[in-house]
N, C-alpha and C positions, 0 to 999 in steps of 0.2 A: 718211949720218947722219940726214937728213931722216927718213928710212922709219921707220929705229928710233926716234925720239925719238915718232913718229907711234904705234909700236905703245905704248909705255910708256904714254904717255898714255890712248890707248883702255883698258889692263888697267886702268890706277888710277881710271878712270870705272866700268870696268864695277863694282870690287871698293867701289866707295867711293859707291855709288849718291845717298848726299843730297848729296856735294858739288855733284852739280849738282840735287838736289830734286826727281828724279825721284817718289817718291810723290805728293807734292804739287802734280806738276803732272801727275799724270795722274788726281789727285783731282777736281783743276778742270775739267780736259776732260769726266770723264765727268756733271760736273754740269752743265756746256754744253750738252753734247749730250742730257743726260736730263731737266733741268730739277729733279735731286735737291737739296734742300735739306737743311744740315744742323737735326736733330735739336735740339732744344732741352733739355738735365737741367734736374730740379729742381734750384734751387741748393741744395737739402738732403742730396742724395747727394754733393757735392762735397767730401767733408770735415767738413763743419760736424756739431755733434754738436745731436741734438734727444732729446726725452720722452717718450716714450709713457706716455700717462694711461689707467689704468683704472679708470672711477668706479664704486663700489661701492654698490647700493643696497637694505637688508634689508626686509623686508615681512611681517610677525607677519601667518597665518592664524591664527584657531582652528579647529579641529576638532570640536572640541563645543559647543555655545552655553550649555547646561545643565551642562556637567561642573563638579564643583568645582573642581579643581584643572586649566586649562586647559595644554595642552602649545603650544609656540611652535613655528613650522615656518618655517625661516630660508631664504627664497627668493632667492638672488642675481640681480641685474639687472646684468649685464658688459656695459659697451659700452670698446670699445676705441678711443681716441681716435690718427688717422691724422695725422701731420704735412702729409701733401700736403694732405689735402681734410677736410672736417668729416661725412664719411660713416664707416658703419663699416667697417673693416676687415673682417672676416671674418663675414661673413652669418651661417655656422652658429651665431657666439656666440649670437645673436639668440634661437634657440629656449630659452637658458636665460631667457629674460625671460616667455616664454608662459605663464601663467598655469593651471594643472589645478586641476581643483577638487577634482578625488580623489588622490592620494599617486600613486607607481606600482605600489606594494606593502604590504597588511599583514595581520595576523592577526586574524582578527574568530572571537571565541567566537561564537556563538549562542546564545539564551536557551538552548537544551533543551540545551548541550552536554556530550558525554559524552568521558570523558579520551582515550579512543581516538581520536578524530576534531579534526582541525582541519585548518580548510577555508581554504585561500589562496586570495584572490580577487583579478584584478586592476584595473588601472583602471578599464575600460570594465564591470565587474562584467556580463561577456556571459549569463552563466550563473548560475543557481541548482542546485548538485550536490546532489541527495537522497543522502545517506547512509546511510538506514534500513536500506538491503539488509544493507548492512556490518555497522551495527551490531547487527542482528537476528542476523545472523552471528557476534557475541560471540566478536569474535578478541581470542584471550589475549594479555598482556603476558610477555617472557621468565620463564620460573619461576624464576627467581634474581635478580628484582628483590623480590620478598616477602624474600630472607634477605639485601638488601644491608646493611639494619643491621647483620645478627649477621656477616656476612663481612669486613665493615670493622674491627668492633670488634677480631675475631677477630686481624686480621692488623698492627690497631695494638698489640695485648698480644703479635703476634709479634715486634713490631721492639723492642718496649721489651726484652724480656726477651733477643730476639739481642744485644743490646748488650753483656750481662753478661760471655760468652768467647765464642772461636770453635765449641768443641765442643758446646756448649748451640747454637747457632745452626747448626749442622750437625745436630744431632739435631731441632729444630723444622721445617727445612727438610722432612728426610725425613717427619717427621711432619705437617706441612702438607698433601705431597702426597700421603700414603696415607689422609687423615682432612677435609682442610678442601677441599682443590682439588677443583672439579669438572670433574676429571681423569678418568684413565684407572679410578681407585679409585671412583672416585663413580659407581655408577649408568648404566653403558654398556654392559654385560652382565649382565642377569639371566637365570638357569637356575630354570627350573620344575622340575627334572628328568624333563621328558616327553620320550620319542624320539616326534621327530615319522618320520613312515613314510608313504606313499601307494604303492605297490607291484605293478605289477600283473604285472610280470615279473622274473625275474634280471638280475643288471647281468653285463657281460661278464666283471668282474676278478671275478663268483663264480663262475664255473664252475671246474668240478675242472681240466680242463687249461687254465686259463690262469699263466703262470708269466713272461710280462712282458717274455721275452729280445725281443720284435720293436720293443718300445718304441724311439724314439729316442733319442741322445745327448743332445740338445736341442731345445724344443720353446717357441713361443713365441707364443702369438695375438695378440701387436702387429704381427707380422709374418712372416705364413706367407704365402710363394712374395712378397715383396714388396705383401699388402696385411693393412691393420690392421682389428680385430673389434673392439677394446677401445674402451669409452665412454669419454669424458673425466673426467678428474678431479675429484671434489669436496671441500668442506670444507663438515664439517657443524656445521664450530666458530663460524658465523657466518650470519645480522646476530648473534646472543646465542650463547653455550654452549649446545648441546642432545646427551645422551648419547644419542646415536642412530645410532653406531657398526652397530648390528644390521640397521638400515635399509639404510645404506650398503655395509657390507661383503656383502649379499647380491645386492640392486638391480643392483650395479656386475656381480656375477656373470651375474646375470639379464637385461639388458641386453646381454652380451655375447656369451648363449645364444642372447638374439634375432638379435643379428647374425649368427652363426654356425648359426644353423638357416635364415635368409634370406639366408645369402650373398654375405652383405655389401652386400644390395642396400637403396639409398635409399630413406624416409631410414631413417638409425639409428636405434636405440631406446634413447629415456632415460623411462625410467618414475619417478612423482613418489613421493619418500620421503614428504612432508608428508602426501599422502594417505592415508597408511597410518598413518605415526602419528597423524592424525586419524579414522581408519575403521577401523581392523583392533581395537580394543576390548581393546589387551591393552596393547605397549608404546607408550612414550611416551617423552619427553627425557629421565626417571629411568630408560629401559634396558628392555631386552628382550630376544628372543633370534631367532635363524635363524628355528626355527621357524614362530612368528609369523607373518612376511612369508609365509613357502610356503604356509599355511593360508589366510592373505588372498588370496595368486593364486589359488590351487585356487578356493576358494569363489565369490568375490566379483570378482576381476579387478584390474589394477592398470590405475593411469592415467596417458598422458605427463605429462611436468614442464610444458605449458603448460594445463592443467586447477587445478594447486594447485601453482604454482610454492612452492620453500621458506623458510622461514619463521621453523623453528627454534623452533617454539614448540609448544604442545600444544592443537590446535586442536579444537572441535566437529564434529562431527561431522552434517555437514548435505547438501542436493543443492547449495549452492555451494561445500560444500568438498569434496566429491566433484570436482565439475568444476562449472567456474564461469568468468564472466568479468564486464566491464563497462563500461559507456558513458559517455561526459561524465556524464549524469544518472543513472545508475541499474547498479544489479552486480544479478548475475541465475545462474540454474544451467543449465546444457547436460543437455542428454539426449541428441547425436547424439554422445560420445566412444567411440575406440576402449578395449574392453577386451582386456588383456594376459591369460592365462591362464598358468598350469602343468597339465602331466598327474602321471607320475610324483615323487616324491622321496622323499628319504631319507636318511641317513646314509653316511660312506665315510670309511677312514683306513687308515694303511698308506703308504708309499713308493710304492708299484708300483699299488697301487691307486687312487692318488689320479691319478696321472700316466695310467693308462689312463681314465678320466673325465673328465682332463678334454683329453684330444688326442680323445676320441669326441665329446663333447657338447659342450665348453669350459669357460671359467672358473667355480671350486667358490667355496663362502662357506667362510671355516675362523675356528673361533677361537683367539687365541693369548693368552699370556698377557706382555704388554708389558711391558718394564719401565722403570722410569723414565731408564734409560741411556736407552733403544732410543728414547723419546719424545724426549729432550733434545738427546740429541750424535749419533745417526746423521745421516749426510750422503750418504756414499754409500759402495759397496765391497758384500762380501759379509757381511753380518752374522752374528757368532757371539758369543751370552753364556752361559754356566752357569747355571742358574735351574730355578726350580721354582716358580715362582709360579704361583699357581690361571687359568686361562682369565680374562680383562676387558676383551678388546678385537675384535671381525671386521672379519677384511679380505679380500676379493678375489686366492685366487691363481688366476692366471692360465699359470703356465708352470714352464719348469724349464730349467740351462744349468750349463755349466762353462767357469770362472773361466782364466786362463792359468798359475793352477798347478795346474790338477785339479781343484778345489776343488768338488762338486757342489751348484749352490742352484737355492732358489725365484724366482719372480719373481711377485711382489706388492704389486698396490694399495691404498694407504691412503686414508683420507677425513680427513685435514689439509690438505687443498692443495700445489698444487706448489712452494709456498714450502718445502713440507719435503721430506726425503730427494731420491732421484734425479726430480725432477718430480713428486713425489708419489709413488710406486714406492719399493720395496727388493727386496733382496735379500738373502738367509736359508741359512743351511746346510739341507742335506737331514739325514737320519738316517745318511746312509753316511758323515758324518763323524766324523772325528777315531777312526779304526775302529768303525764301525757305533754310534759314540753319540752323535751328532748328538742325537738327539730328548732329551738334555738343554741341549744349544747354538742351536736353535731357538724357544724360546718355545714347544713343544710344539706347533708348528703341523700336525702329520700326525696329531692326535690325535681333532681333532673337526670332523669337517667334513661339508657338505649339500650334495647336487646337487641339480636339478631337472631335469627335460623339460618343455622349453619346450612351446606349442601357437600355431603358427602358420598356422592353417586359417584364419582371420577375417584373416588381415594378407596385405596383396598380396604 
């Protein structure tokens, strides 16, 4: 009985440890033997509830001594008052107390200033930026800031009058955008009716025997045997509106001649639209055509996009808008950029001849005649509408393929961005639909289209 009563006792010690106070006497031993003393809290963390004070204190600079009407610049002095100590609390507060004598930002006109230019300077005003280059450079504001009056007024006599019924306001609509928007209607395609031509040999789809059967099913330069030709997408609809579609829809072609005549080897080639509608002396943001561009390469050369990045505006025509660049203090013209050239071009249309042009050379410029569906509500799939609208828009095809019901289309790139359609891309019936009348369900896009031969003898 002894033994048991022995064990019970040890378990209810061991389970019941303060009964005999073991923490606290092994608290005391180890400060015996260590010499550890406890710890003293503020009596402030104990419960007790305290204030923190933050004194507030404003300090009127002026800024002008002469100005008449002086402006107040309201400087806060935070100190954060600590219940333990009468230090501050957190040091960094401190630096809003430090005193600048100059702001840390603002916009200073300068006597001579011209609307185009304003110069942000900042505290330490490290630098003085000569702007002259620039403005000797007389870069334009978007062209459709001169007609915002009339486009405003324009579009508040649209809403008044949509008000009246629905079908009045579905007819204004349409007429908006075939008449006010500077849209697809407006100035994105102009025809001189010149065939432009440079030609020094037959193209393979005119010889008498060729007849097209070797062509393949599918044909794709985003990815042929697993590697891509095609430049990245643009949109020429921005920083402003500029109708410059012709730019775009060719450039994108052209670009991806150069890759395709170099092999895809690095780097790629993006040549600058801006340059051309500021040098080529024909179109502009109101439109132009293929041609144009092909004449500019032939002649003259095209230049990468970091010469005259874009702009979107209808710029002069100078050696810094040729190629140009610039410094903290000063913008200046280059003379060592590479020039892009064309040899041959020409015209090409047809199904079978377009698709041999462009599996030989690569992506053609075509134009088609857009319609305000096509702009609005494509998103993605294969695209087919009935129309007959006149040519107003180029774009970049690129290839050709069939759908999982047969269904044979284009593949081509637009210049709105990848915010629209498939990443920027569509896809278009060919002519062999709906039995050989496609090229009414197309947008007549096999109707009018430009190749070129690239020259890449100067490019590594």
């Amino acid at each position: 009985m002894n033994l048991r009563l022995f064990i019970l006792l040890i378990t209810i010690g061991l389970c019941q440890a303060n009964l005999f106070n073991v923490p606290r006497i092994a608290i005391r031993l180890t400060k015996e033997f260590t010499g550890m003393e406890v710890l003293k809290a503020p009596e402030e963390v104990r419960g007790e509830d305290y204030e923190i004070k933050i004194d507030t204190v404003f300090e009127v600079q002026d800024f002008e001594e002469d100005s008449d009407e002086k402006e107040d610049a309201f400087l806060p002095d935070l100190k954060l008052k600590s219940p333990f100590d009468e230090k501050t609390a957190h040091k960094s507060l401190s630096m809003l107390n430090e005193n600048h004598e100059v702001p840390r930002a603002e916009i200073v006109y300068p006597e001579d200033f011209n609307e185009h230019v304003i110069e942000i300077l900042d505290s330490r005003n490290e630098r003085n930026i000569d702007m002259e280059p620039v403005i000797l450079a007389n870069l334009e504001q978007g062209y459709f800031d001169s007609n915002a009056d009339d486009s405003s007024s324009d579009s508040s006599s649209s809403s008044e009058s949509s008000s009246e019924s629905e079908s009045d306001s579905d007819e204004e609509e349409d007429a908006e955008w075939d008449e006010a928007r500077p849209y697809l209607k407006c100035g994105c395609l102009k025809k001189s009716g010149k065939v432009f031509e440079s030609k020094t040999a037959p193209r393979v789809w005119e010889a008498a025997e060729f007849t097209g059967n070797d062509l393949p099913a599918a044909w794709d330069w985003r990815n042929v045997s697993g590697k891509n030709y095609c430049s990245p997408t643009r949109n020429q609809h921005i920083p402003v509106y500029c109708g410059s579609c012709w730019v775009f829809g060719t450039t994108g072609a052209l670009n991806d001649r150069f890759n395709v005549a170099r092999e895809g080897r690095w780097p790629m080639t993006q040549v600058s639209p801006q340059e051309i509608i500021d040098c080529n002396g024909k179109g502009s943001c109101q439109g132009g055509e293929i041609g144009d561009v092909l004449e500019h390469a032939k002649i003259k050369g095209l230049v990468e996009e970091g010469c005259n990045v874009y702009r979107a505006v209808n710029g002069e025509c100078n050696p810094f808008h040729r190629c140009g660049s610039c410094w903290p203090n000063a913008c200046f013209s280059l003379t060592n950029y590479t020039r892009y050239y064309v040899k041959d071009y020409g015209t090409v249309k047809g199904r079978e001849n377009i698709m041999s042009e462009i599996k030989k050379g690569g992506p053609i410029a075509c134009a088609i005649g857009a319609t305000k569906k096509f702009e609005y509500e494509y998103v993605k799939g294969v695209y087919s509408e009935k129309s007959d609208l006149e040519s107003n828009h180029i774009i970049s095809l690129t290839g050709w393929g069939v759908d999982e019901n047969g269904v044979e289309y284009w593949i081509a790139r637009n210049s709105w961005g990848e915010a629209w359609g498939e990443l920027g891309w569509f896809r278009v019936v060919t002519s062999k639909f709906n039995n050989g009348q496609g090229d009414q369900y197309n947008m007549g896009i096999e109707r009018d289209c430009y190749y070129a031969d690239v020259d890449v003898s100067n490019l590594n």
